[in-house]
DOLONU-940664 format. One line per field, with one value per residue: x negated, y negated, z negated of N, C-alpha, C in turn. Coordinates in Angstrom, 1 decimal. Example, Ala and Ser with C-alpha at 12.3 -4.5 7.8 and 13.67 -1.06 7.14 Angstrom:
2
n_u <- (-13.2,-12.8)
n_v <- (5.7,2.2)
n_w <- (-7.8,-7.1)
ca_u <- (-12.3,-13.7)
ca_v <- (4.5,1.1)
ca_w <- (-7.8,-7.1)
c_u <- (-13.2,-12.9)
c_v <- (3.3,0.0)
c_w <- (-7.8,-7.9)
***
This chain:
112
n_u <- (-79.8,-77.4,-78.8,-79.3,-76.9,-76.1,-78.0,-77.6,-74.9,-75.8,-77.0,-75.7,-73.7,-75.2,-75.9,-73.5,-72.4,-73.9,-73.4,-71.5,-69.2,-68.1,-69.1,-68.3,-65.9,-62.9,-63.3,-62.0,-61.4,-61.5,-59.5,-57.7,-58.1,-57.6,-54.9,-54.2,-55.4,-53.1,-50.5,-50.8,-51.6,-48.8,-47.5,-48.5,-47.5,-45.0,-44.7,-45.6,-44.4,-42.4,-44.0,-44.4,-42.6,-43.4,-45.5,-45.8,-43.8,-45.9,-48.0,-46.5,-45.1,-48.1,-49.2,-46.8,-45.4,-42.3,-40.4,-41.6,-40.7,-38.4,-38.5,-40.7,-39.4,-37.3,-39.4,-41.4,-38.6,-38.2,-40.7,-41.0,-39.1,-40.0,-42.6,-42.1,-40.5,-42.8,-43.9,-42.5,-42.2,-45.1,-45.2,-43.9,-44.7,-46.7,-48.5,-49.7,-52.5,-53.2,-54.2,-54.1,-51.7,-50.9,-51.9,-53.3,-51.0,-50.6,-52.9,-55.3,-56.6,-60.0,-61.7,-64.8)
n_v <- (-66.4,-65.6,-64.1,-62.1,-61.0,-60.0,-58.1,-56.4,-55.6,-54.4,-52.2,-50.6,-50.4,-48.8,-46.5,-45.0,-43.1,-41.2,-40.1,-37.1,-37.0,-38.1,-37.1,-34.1,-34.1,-33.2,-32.2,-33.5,-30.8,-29.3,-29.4,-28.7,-26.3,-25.2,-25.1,-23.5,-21.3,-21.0,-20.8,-18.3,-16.6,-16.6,-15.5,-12.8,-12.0,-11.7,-10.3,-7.8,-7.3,-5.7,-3.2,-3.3,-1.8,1.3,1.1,0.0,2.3,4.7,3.8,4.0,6.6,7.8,6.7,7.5,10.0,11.7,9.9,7.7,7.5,6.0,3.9,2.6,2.4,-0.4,-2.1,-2.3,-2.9,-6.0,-7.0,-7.0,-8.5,-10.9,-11.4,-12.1,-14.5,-15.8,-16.0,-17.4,-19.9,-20.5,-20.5,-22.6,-24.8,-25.7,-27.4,-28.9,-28.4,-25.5,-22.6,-19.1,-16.9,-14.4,-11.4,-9.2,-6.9,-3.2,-3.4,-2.7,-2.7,-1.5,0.3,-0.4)
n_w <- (-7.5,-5.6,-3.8,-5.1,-6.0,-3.7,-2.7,-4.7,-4.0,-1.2,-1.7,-3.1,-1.3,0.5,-0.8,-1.3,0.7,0.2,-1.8,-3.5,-3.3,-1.4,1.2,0.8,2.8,4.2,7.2,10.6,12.7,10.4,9.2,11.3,11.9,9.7,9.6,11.8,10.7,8.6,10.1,11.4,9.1,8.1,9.8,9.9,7.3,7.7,10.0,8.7,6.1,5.9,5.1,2.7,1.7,2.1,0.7,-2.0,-3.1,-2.5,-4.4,-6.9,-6.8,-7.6,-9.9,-11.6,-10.6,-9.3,-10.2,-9.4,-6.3,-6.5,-8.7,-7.2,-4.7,-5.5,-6.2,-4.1,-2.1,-3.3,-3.3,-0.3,0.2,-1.1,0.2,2.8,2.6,1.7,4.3,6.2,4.5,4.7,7.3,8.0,6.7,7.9,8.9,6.5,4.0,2.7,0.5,0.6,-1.1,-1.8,-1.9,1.0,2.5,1.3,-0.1,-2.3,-5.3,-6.2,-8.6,-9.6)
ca_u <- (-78.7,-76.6,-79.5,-79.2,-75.7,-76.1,-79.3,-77.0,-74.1,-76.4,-77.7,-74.0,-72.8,-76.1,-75.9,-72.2,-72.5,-74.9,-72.4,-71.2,-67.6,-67.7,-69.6,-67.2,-64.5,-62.5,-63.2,-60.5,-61.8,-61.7,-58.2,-56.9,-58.7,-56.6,-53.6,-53.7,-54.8,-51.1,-49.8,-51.3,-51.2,-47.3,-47.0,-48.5,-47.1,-43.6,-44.3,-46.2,-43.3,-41.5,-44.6,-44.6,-41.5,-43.9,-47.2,-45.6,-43.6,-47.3,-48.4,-45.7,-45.6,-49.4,-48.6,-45.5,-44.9,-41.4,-40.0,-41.8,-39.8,-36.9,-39.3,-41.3,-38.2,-37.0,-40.4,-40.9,-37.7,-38.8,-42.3,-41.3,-38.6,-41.0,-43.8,-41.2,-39.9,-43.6,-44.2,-42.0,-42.5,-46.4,-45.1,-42.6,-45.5,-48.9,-49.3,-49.9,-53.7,-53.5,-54.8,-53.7,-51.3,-50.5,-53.1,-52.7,-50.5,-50.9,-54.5,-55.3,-57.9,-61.0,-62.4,-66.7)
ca_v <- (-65.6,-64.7,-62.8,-60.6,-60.2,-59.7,-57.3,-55.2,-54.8,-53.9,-51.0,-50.3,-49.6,-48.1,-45.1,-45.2,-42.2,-40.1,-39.3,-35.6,-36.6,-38.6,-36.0,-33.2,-34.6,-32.6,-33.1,-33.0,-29.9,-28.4,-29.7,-28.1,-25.1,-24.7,-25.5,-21.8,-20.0,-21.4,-20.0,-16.8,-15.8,-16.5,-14.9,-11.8,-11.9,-12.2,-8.8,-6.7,-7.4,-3.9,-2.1,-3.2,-0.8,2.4,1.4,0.1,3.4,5.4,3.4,4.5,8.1,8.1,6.6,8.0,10.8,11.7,8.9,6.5,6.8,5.2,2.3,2.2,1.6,-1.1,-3.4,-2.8,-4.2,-6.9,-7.3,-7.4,-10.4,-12.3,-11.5,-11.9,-15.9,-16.8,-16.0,-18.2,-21.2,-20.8,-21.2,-24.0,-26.0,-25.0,-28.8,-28.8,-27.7,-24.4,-21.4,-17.7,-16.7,-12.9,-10.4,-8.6,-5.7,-2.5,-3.9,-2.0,-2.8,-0.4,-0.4,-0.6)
ca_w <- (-8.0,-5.0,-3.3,-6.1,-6.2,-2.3,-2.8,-5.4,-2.8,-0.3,-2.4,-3.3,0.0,1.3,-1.9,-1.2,1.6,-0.5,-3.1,-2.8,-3.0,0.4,2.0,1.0,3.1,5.3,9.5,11.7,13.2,9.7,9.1,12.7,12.0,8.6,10.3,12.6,9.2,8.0,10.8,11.4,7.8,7.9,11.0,9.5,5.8,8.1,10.5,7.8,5.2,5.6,5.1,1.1,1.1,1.7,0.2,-3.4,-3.6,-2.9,-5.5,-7.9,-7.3,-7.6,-11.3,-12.3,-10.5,-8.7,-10.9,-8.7,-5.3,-7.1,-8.9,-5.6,-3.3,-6.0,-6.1,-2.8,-1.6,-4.2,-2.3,1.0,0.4,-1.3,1.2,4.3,2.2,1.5,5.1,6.7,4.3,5.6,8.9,8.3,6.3,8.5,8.8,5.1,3.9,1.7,0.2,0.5,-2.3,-2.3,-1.3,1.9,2.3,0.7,-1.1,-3.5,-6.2,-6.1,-9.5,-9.5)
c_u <- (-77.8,-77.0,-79.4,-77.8,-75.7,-77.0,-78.2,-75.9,-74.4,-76.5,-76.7,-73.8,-74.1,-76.3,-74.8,-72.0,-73.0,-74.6,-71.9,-69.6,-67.5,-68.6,-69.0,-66.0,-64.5,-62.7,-62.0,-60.6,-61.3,-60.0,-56.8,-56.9,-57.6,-55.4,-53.1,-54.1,-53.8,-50.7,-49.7,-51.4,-50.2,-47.2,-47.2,-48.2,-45.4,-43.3,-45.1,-45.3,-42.6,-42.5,-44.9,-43.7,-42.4,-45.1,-46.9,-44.8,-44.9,-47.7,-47.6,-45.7,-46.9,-49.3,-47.7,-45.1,-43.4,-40.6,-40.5,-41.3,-38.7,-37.5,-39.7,-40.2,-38.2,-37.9,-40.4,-40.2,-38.2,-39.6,-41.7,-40.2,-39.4,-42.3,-43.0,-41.2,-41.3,-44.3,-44.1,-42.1,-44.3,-46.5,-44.5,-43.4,-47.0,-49.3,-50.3,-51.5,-53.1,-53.8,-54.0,-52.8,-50.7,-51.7,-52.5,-51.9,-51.2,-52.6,-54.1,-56.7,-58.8,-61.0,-64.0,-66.7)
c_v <- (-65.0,-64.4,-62.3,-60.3,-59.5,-58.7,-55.9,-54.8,-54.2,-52.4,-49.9,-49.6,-49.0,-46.4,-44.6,-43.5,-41.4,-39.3,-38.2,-36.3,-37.0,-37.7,-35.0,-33.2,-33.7,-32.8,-33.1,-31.4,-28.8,-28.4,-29.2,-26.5,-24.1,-24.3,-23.9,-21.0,-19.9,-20.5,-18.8,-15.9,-16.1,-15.8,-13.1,-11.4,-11.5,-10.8,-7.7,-6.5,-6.2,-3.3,-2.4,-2.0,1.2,2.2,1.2,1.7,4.4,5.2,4.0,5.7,8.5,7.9,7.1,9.5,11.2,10.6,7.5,6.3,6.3,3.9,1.7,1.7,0.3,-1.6,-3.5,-3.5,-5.3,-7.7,-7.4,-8.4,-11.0,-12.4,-12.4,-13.9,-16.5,-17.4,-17.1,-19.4,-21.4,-21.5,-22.9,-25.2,-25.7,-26.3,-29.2,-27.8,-26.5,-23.2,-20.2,-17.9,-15.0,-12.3,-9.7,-7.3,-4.8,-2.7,-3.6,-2.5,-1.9,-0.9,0.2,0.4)
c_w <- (-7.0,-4.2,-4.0,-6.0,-4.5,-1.8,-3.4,-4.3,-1.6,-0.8,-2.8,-2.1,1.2,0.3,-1.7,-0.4,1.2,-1.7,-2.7,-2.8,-1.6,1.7,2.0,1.7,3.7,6.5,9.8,12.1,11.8,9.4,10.4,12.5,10.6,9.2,11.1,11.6,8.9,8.8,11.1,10.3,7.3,8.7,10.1,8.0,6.7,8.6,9.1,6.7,4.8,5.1,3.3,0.4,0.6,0.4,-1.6,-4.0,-3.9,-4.2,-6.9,-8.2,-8.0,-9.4,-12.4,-12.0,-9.5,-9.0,-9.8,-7.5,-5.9,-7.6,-7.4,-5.0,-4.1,-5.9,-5.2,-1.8,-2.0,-3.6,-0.8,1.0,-0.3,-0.7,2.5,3.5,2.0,2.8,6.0,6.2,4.8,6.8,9.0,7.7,6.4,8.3,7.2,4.6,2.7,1.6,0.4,-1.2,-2.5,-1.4,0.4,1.7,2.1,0.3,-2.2,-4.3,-6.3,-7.8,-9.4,-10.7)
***
């Protein structure tokens, strides 16, 4: 009886490693590597920031008409302090693993 219980823990911690969750782990390498995305995609959310002021106005006229330099400016402003504030918390928490959250400047949707 406790070759078998000693046969099943064997079996246990030899399958153990072949399970996808413990093989999905993060490396170091991959965890460093994130770490200069953070930074580099605050860095550039930080200087590209003003340029939401032209590209959302474009956008407005193109929709609206003359009506849209006056919307335009107003998002704009809008967009480039919430680009410029997501910028800097990127920076200030690169240590921290995460994803993109606003698209790049002036990105526009194609449609197919």
């Amino acid at each position: 009886m406790r070759y078998l219980s000693s046969i099943a823990l064997l079996i246990v911690f030899t399958l153990c490693p072949m399970h996808p969750n413990v093989l999905a782990q993060e490396t170091a390498g991959d965890y460093v590597a994130g770490m200069g995305k953070n930074i580099g995609r605050g860095l550039i959310n930080v200087v590209s920031s003003p340029a939401e002021i032209p590209c959302t106005m474009r956008d407005d006229v193109r929709d609206q008409g003359g009506v849209g330099y006056a919307t335009g400016f107003g998002k704009g402003l809008l967009f480039f302090v919430r680009r410029a504030v997501i910028g800097v918390c990127e920076i200030g928490t690169f240590i921290l693993p995460s994803e993109a959250t606003i698209p790049p400047v002036c990105h526009t949707e194609t449609a197919v």
